[in-house]
Structure formats: C-alpha cells, structure tokens
N, C-alpha and C positions, 0 to 999 in steps of 0.2 A: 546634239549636246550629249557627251557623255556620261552617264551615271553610274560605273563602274569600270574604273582603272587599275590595270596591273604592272607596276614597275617590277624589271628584270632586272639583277646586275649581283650574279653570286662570284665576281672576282676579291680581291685581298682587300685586306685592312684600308690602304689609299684611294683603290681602285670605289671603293665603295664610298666614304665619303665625299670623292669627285662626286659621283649621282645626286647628292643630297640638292643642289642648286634645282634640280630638276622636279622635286617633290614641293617643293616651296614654289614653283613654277606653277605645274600642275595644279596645285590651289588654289591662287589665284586666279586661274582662267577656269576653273569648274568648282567654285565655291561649295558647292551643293554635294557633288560627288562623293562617291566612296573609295578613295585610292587608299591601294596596299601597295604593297612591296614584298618580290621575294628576296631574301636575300643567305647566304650560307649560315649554319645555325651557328657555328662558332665564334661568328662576327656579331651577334644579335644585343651586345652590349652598345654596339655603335649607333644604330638607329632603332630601337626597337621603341623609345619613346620618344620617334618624331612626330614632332606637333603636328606634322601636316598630312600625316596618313593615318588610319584609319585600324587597319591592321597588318601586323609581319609577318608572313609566311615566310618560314623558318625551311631549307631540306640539308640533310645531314648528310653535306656530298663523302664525306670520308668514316660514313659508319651507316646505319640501316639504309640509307638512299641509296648505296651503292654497290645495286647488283640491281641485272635488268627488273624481276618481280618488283620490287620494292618501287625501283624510278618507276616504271608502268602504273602502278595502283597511287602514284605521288599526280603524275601527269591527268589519271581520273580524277583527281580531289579537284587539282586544278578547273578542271574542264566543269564542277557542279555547280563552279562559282560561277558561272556564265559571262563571263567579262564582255564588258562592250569594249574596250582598246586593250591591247596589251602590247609596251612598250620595251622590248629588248635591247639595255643598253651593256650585252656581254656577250662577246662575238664568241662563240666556241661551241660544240655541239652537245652540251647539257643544256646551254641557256636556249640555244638554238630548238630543239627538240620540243622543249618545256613550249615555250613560244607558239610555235610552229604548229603542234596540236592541242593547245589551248584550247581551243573553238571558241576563239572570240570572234566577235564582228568584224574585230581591224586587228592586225597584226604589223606591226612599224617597228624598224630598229636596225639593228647590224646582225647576220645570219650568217653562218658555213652556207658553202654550196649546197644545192638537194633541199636543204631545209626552206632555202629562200622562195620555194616553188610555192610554200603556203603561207607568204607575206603579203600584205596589201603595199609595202613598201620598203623595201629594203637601202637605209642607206650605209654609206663609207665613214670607215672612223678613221678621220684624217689625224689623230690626234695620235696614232701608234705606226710603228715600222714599216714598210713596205717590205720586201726584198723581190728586188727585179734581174732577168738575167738569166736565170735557168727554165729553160725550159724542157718538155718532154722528156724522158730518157736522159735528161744531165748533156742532152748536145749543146750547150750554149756554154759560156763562160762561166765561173765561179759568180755567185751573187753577187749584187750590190747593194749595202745596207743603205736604204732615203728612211730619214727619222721623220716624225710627224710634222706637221707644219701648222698648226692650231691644238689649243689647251685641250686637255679632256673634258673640262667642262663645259667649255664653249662648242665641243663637239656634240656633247650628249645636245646642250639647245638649240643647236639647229636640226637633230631630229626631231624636235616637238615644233620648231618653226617650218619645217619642210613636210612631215611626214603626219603631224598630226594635228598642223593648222591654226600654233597658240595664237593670241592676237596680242599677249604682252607680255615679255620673258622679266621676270621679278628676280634678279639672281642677287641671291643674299650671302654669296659667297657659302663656305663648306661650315654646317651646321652641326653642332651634337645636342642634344639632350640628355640628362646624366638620370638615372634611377636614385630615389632619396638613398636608398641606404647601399648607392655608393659613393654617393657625395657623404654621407655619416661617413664611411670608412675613409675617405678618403680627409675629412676634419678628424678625425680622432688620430692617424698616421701622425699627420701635419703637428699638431699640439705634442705628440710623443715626441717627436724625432725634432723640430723646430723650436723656436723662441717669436714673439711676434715682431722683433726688428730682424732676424734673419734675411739675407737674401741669398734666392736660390736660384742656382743656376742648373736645367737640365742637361743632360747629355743624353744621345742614344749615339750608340757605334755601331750599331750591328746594321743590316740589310738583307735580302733574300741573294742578293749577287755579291761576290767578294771586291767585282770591280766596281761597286758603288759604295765601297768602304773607303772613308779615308785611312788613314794609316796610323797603327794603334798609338804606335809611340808620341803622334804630334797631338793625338788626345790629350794622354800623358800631360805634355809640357803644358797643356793648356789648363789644366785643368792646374796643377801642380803653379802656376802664375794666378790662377782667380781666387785658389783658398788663400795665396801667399797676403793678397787684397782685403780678404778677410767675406768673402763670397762661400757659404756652401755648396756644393757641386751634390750632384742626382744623377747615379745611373740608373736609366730606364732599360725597355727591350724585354723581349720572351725569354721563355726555357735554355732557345737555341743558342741565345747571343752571350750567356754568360758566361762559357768560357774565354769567349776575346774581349769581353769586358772584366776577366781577372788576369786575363795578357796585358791590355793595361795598366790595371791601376798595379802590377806588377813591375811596372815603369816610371813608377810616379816616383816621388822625392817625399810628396807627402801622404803616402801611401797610409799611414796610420792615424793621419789626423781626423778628429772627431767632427771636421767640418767633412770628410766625406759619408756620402748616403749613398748604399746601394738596394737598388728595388729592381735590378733584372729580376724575372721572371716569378714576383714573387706578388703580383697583382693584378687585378683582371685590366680589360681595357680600360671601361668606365671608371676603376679606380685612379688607373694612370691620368684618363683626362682630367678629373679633379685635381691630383696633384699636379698636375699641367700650369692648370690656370693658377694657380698661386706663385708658381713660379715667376723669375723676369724675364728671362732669356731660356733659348732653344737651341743646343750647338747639337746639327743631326746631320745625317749621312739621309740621301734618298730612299725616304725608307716609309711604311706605313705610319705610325707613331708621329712621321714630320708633317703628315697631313691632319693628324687629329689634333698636334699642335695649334695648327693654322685655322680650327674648329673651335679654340681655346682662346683663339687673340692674343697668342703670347709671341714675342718676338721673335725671329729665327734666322740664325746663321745656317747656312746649309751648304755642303761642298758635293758638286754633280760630278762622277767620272765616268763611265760608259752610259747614265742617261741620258735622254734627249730634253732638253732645256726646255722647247717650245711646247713640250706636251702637256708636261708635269712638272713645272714649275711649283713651290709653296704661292699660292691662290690668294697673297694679300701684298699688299702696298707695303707693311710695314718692314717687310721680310727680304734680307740680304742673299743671293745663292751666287757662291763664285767657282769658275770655271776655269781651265788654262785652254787654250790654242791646239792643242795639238793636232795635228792633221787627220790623227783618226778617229777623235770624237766630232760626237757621239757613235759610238761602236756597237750597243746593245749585246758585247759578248760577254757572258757571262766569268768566264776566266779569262786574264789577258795573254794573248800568245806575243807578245814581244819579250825578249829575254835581256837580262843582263840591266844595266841601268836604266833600259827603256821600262822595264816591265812596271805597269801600272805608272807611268809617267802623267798620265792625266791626274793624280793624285797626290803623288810626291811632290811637283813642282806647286801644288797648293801649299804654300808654307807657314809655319805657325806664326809669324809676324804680322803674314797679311791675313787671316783670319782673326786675332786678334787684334787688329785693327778695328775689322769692322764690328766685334765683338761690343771693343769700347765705342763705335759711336752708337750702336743701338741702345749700351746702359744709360751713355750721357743722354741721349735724345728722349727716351723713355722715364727718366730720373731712379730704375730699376726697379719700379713698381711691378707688383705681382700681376698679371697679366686679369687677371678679374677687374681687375682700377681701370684700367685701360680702356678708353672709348671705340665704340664700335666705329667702321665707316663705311658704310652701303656704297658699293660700287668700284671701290678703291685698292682692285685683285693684283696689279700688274707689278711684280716685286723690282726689285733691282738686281740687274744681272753685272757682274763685274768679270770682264771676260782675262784674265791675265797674259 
C-alpha cells in the first residue's frame, strides 16, 4: 500500500488538466495517502487547490529551475521527501530526470531513453504522435506522422491500471478548484462588466500553433451574428494572443458595440475559469483555455486543424468539435506547407454556417444558461465529433 505519492506532469495549460482524472483516481484507491503533484509554477492556478492532493510542488522551469545547479539542488528536495511511487505522466527529459532519481521505491510512467533504466515501469503514451520512417543517419524515407489512437486521459489511467495496479479508476472527468479570491475577482468583473439577464458567450482564438487557429475573420462573422441576437461575446487568451484577437475584432461589423468584452491577457488562469463558468457557450480553437472550459461544464464548440481528434478531444458529452476530411489531417505541423488555396485548408473549409449551426443547437439544448446551472454528469466524456 502506498503512503506517499508523487504525480509528474510539468507540460501546458491542457496538457495538465488532462492529469487531473488521475489525482481523483489515485484517492480513491489510497484513501489514506499523501499525494502531491508537481507541476510548472506558472500553471499553479490550475491545480494548486485540488481537493485530492495534499500538496504542489511547484519548479520554475523558465526562471531559477533553469540551469543545471538549481534543477540539481530541486531534484535533492525531491529526493527528502522519500516517495513510495512516483508517477511520470510527461515524457521528456526534465520530467524524466525529476523521476528517474527521485529515489523512490517505484518509479512508473512515460520516460526518454537512458532515463527509463531507473523505472520500475515504463509505459507508452499512445495518446501522442509517433513519427516512423527514419532511421539512423536519415537513410530511410521522409517520416510518417501516426497520431494517437486513445485520449490522454485514458492514456495517463491505464498507467495507474498497468503500472501501478489501481483496482478502480474513479474518472471524474477534467477538475478545477478556483482560490476564493479568484472566484471574488472573478464576481466583482462579472457584476462590473454584466447585467444579471446578460448572456455570454466566450471566445478564445489564439493557440500555441497557428495551424490549430481557426481563421480570424470567421470569428469575426460569428461573433458579429451573436451580439446582432442580442448575446455578449468574451475575448479570452494570454499576453500572446492579443494581437489576433484585435486582427479580429478588427473585422467585425460590430466592432464598437458595448455588448463586446475583452479580457485577452488581462487575467490570471483562475480568474478566467470563473468567468468561464458564468458563461453559456465556449467557441475555442484547440487550445489550453478549451480544456479548463471543459473543467467549467460550459459548453463548447471547438474546430480541430492539424490536431489529432482521438487524443485531445474536449473530455465531455456535452461538447461539439468539428473537423474537415482532408487527407492530411491530422498533420501535427505546426505551420502548414501547402500553398495557395490549399493553405490551412483544414480550416477554411470549417465554415461559419456550419459552426453556427451547432453553436445554436448547444444554446437551444442548454436554454443558454451559464454553465455553473448546468448539471454535472459522471462518466459522460465522449463529445461529438462532426467530420465534414
């Protein structure tokens, strides 16, 4: 029986709330236990008041962590805490390293090479890219991208089912817990900026890849049809995103009306998920923010272009993602090399018609209640995919 567990997983914003199923897992099969979590200190609004760990270890991979001394004397900290499991669900070689000379009892997860030599188990995250095809020296053919073939969530629990022997996976779908005084900030906004009959509809545009954007101008039209309804519209997103979120609303028709709200970059995580959950709707691009949505219970339209569908899909029933055909999605490249009308065709051919489509059935089906109204439902991840 374990009595001291250490979850790994210092990837992004989505990448992290995927894990959260797994902490609520963990609970339940070690009731008694003391599980942490580490996770990047930037992100530390996301889970740092999950209910079902203990404590955050927090390492500040892009400021004092980062430079050998510092991860060395981080890795000792690690190591005082004496873990009896420590569970690596971030394949790459910080998390690997961290892991790896833990000096825990068990060591289970996904690992770089070399590092995997001090695993008690090392498994595969079928839930990310392969690329097959080259070998040695580049004498083989140009790769071949194979995308994942199971969720990341589903991935991370069968390394607690294979690796670490749960006996009964509790998966509560993707969890957040908000700090009080960012749910205050987040009701004092709401009251400034809102009316209590308002409804509001989010938007995020931005993504870490420009081929996982939709395309600004059909924001635009969208957004420019919902206030027309009498809908206020929410731009959400970081620092980064705000300049293509004033390329849009640059585009808009109602570019001036006082039903638009913009909050790019001008709120912390925890603040966003609160104004999250007040919200009705979630019109997002593949992006981090579309998984804290899906943390929020709010509804979400979402358009996939070079991501892969089956890995990272939005993690609820209630939530629409549409997709076109095209023969070379899913691509995982980050800029698209086809030129001329093909370019980013996986996204242009997503059209504002058929998006707003299913825009309107989720208000009609929902009655556009803010998404805090909204009933939970245990078990019920698998969204709707509409392939074009």
């Amino acid at each position: 029986m374990y009595q001291n567990i250490l979850v790994i997983n210092l990837m992004h914003i989505g990448d992290l709330m995927l894990a959260t199923p797994v902490l609520r897992t963990l609970r339940t099969n070690y009731p008694q236990a003391r599980i942490s979590l580490l996770a990047d200190k930037k992100l530390r609004d996301l889970v740092e008041h999950n209910q079902y760990i203990d404590e955050c270890l927090l390492i500040d991979k892009k400021g004092k962590d980062d430079h050998f001394g510092s991860f060395f004397r981080f890795i000792l900290g690690v190591r005082r805490k004496h873990f009896d499991l420590v569970i690596n669900l971030h394949r790459n070689e910080r998390a690997s390293a961290i892991a790896a000379f833990s000096g825990a009892k068990r060591i289970v997860g996904y690992s770089k090479p070399g590092f995997s030599l001090f695993f008690d188990k090392v498994m595969q995250n079928p839930s990310v890219a392969h690329h097959i095809g080259r070998g040695p020296f580049h004498m083989l053919p140009p790769h071949q991208y194979v995308p994942g073939w199971k969720h990341q969530v589903h991935a991370h629990l069968e390394v607690l089912r294979e690796a670490v022997g749960v006996d009964r996976i509790d998966d509560g779908g993707l969890e957040m817990w908000l700090p009080q005084e960012a749910e205050q900030e987040a009701s004092r906004i709401w009251a400034e900026k809102f009316q209590p009959e308002d409804k509001v509809i989010a938007f995020n545009i931005g993504a870490s890849w420009i081929t996982k954007r939709w395309i600004d101008s059909y924001f635009a039209q969208c957004a420019d049809q919902l206030i027309a309804r009498g809908y206020h519209i929410a731009f959400f997103g970081g620092p980064m995103d705000l300049e293509i979120v004033q390329s849009c609303i640059g585009q808009m028709q109602q570019k001036d009306s006082r039903k638009l709200h913009i909050f790019t970059g001008k709120v912390s995580l925890a603040v966003l998920a609160g104004l999250l959950k007040r919200c009705c709707l979630f019109l997002t691009t593949d992006s981090g923010p579309m998984h804290v949505g899906v943390a929020m219970n709010i509804p979400i339209v979402t358009m996939f272009g070079s991501s892969p569908v089956t890995g990272f899909y939005p993690y609820d029933a209630k939530d629409v993602l549409v997709q076109t055909s095209e023969p070379c999605h899913p691509c995982g490249i980050h800029e698209c090399p086809r030129q001329g009308a093909d370019n980013m065709a996986c996204m242009k051919k997503i059209t504002v018609d058929v998006v707003m489509k299913y825009v309107d059935e989720l208000l009609t089906e929902y009655h556009g209640e803010p998404a805090c109204k909204l009933p939970e439902h245990y078990g019920a991840y698998q969204c709707r995919v509409i392939e074009l």
